[in-house]
C-alpha positions as CSV (number, residue, x, y, z in Angstrom):
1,X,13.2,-1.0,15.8
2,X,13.6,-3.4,12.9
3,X,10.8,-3.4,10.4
4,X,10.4,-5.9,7.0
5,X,8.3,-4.1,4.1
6,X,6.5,-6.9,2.4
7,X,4.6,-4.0,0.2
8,X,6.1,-1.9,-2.1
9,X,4.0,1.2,-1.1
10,X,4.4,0.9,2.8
11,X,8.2,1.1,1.9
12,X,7.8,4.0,0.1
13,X,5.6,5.2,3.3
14,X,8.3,3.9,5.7
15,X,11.3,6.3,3.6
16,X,8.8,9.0,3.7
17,X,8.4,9.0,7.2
18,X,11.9,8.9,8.4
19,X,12.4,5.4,9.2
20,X,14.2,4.3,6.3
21,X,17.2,3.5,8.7
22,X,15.0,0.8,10.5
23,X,14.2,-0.9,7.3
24,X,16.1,-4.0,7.3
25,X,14.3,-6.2,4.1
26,X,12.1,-5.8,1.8
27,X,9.7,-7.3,-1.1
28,X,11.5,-8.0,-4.0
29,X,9.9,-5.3,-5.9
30,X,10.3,-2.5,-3.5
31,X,13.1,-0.7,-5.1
32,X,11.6,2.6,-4.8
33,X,13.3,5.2,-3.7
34,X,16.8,3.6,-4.7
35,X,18.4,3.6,-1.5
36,X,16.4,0.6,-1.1
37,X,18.4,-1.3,-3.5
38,X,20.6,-1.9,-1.1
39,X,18.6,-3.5,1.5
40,X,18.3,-7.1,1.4
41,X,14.9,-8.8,-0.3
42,X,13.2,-11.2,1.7
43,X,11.5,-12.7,-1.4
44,X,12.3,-13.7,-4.7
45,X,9.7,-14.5,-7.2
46,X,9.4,-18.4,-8.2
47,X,9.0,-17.8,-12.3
48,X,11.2,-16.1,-14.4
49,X,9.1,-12.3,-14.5
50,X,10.8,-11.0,-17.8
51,X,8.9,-13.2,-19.7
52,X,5.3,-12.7,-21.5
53,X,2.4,-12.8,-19.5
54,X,1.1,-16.2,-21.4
55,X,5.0,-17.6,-20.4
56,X,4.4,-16.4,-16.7
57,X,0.7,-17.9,-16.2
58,X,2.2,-20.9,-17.9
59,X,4.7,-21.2,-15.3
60,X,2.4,-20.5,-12.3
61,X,-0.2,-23.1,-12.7
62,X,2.4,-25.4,-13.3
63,X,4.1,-24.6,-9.8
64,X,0.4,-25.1,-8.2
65,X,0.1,-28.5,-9.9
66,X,3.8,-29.4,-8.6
67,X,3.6,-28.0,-4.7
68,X,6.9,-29.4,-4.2
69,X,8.8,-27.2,-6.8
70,X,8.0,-24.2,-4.1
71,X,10.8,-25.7,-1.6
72,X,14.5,-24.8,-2.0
């Protein structure tokens, strides 16, 4: 079984349980417990997150004006 966390939490759930080995990504922000630094991320977010909150609102409303700046 192959399972991708998309939520923090159900990783944490997923560890808990025994499956961690089955775990094969994860949300960018599932990095709890550490072992799961080492899985792969299936997401990355699209601002800059070590910013203010003003900087980060900022920079999402300006990705929803510009739709294209959300392909890579």
């Amino acid at each position: 079984m192959q399972i991708v966390s998309l939520i923090a939490g159900v990783a944490e759930i997923i560890c808990a349980s025994g499956f961690e080995d089955c775990l094969v990504s994860r949300f960018y922000e599932c990095d709890y417990s550490k072992n799961l630094t080492g899985i792969p991320a299936c997401s990355s977010p699209e601002t800059d997150v070590n910013v203010s909150v003003i900087e980060i609102d900022k920079n999402v409303k300006m990705l929803f004006r510009n739709p294209h700046l959300f392909i890579e």
